[in-house]
C-alpha positions in Angstrom: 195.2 54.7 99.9 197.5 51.7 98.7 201.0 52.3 97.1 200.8 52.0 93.1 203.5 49.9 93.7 201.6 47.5 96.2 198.4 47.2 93.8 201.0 46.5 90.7 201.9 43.5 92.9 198.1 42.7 93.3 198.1 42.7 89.6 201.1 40.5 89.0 199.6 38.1 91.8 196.4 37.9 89.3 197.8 37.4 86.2 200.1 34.5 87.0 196.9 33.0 88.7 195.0 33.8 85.4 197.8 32.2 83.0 198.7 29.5 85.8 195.2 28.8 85.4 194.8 28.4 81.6 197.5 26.3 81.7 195.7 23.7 84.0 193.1 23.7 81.1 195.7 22.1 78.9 197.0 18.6 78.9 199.6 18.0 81.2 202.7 17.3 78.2 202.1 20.9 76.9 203.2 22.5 80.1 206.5 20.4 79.8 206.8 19.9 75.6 210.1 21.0 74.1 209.4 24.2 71.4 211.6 26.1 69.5 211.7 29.3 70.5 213.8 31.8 73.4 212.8 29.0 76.3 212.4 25.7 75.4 209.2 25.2 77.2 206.1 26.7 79.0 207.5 25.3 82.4 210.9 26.6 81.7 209.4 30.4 81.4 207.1 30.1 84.3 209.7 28.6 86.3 211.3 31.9 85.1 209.2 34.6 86.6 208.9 32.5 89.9 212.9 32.4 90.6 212.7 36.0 89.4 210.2 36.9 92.1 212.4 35.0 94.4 215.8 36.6 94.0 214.2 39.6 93.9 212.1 39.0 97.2 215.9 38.3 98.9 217.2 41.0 97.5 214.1 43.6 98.9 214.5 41.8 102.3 218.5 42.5 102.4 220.3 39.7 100.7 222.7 40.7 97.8 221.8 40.1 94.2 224.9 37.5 94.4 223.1 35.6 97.6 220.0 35.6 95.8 221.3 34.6 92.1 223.1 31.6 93.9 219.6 30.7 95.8 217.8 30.8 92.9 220.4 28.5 91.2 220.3 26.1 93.7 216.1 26.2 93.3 216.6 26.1 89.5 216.1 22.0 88.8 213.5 21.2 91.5 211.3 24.1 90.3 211.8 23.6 86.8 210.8 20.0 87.1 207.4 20.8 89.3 203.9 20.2 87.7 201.6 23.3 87.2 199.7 23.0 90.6 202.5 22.7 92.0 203.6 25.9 90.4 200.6 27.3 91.5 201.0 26.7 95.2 204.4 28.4 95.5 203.5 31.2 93.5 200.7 31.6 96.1 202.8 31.1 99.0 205.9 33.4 97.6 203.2 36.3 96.9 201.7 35.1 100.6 205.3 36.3 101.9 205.5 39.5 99.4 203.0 40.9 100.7 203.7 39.7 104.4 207.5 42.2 103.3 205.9 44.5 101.8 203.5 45.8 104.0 206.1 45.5 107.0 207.8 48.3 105.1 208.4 51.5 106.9 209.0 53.6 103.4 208.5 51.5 100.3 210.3 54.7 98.9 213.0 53.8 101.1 216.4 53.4 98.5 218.2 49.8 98.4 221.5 49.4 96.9 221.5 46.8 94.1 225.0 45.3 93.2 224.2 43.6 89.6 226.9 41.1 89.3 226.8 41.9 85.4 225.7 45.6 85.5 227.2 46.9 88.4 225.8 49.1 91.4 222.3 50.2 90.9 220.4 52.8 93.8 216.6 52.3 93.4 213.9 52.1 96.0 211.7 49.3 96.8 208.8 50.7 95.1 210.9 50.4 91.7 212.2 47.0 92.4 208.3 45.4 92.7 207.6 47.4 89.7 210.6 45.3 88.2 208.8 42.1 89.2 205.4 43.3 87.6 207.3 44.4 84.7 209.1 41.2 84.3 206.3 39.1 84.8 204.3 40.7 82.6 206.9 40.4 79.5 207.2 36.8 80.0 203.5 36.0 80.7 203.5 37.4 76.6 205.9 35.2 76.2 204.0 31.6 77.3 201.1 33.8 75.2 203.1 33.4 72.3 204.6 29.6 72.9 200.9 28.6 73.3 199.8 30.3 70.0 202.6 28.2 68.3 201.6 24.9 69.8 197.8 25.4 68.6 196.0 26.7 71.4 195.0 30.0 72.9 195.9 32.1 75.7 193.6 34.2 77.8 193.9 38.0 79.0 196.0 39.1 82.1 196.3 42.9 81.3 196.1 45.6 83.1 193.1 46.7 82.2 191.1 43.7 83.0 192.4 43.2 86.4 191.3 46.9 87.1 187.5 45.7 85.6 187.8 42.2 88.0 189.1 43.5 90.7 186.3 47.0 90.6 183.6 43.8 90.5 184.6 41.9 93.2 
């Protein structure tokens, strides 16, 4: 049977699909237009939950929060600045390697060490720190719900719920 954990990722791998594809619906300046609200664009939030998944993808294969904030600060511009297919393809080829780590795990219960630079030393497993990701993803996926709502256009469904219906049909 697969790992909660492991078909939580599944999920998250769907839903930015789902909302990664909705936003290819849209004309091209509404993926990069300046709003006023917490980001200051769509491409700013998904850009977001990708370096997110990153650092946290470092940090679950050994690298210190601190290596992977400073990665993910280096990748900060170039993603920020990418188009939404592109955004699509490293999605896809991030949760390509996820998976790849994941699954190469011995014990996804096994506990990892966290030193938050701002929060301080944090013991959690693996299993926790995808739920993290799913978590995190999820929130912000509300978020570029919300920015689209203000700019005049809908969003579509990525819950839970509906990827358990989809993913029972296919």
């Amino acid at each position: 049977m697969t790992h909660p954990a492991l078909k939580m990722y599944d999920y998250h791998i769907w839903a930015n699909g789902v909302i990664i594809d909705r936003l290819k619906e849209f004309p091209q300046d509404i993926y990069h237009k300046e709003i006023q609200t917490g980001f200051s664009s769509v491409s700013k939030v998904l850009s977001h939950i990708y370096l997110t998944d990153y650092a946290w993808f470092d940090i679950i294969s050994g690298k210190s929060m601190n290596e992977a904030i400073t990665t993910t600060n280096q990748l900060r511009e170039q993603i920020e600045t990418k188009s939404i297919e592109e955004m699509k393809k490293i999605f896809l080829d991030l949760s390509e390697r996820y998976k790849e780590l994941l699954n190469s795990q011995e014990n996804i219960e096994k506990v990892i060490v966290v030193d938050n630079p701002y929060a301080g030393e944090l013991e959690t497993s693996v299993s926790e720190s995808v739920l993290h990701v799913v978590t995190h993803g999820s929130y912000h996926r509300g978020n570029i719900a919300t920015m689209l709502r203000q700019m005049g256009h809908t969003s579509v469904m990525q819950d839970y719920g509906l990827y358990l219906f989809m993913s029972q049909t296919s």
